[in-house]
C-alpha positions in Angstrom: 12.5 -10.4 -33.0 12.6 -13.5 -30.3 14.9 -11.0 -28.6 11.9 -8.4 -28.1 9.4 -11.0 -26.9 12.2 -11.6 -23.8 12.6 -8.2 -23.2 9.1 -7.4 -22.7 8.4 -10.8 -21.1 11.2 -9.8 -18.4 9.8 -5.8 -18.0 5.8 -7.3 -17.5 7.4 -9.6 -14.5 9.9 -6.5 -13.3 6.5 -4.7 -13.3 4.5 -7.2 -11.2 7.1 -7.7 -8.7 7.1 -3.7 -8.3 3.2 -3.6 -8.0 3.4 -6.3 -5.7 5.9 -5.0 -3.5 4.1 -1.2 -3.5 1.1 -3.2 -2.3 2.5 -4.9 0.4 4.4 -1.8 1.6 0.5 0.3 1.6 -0.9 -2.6 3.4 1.6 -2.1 6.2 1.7 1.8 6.3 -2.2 1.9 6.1 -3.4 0.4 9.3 -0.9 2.4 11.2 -2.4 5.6 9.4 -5.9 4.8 10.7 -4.6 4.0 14.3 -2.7 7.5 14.2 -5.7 9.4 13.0 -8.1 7.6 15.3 -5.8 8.3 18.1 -5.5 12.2 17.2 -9.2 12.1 17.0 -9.7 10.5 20.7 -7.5 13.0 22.1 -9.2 16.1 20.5 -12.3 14.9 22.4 -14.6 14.6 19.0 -14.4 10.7 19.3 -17.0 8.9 22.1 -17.3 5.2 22.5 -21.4 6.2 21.6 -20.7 7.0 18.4 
């Protein structure tokens, strides 16, 4: 039974590091995502600095 506790002690950390790492992977992607769209959108001529 002590054997189970360790097992699902070590999948809940396994799990955090995951979510963690996903996280920190969208915050880099998502900024470069906005810059790419905002840049499409400048270029297309439906962005003016009066908006």
């Amino acid at each position: 039974m002590k054997h189970l506790h360790i097992i699902f002690s070590l999948l809940f950390i396994m799990l955090g590091i995951v979510i963690i790492t996903i996280s920190k992977m969208i915050e880099e992607v998502i900024p470069k995502l906005g810059y790419a769209a905002f840049q499409s959108a400048a270029a297309a001529g439906s962005y003016t600095p009066n908006d």
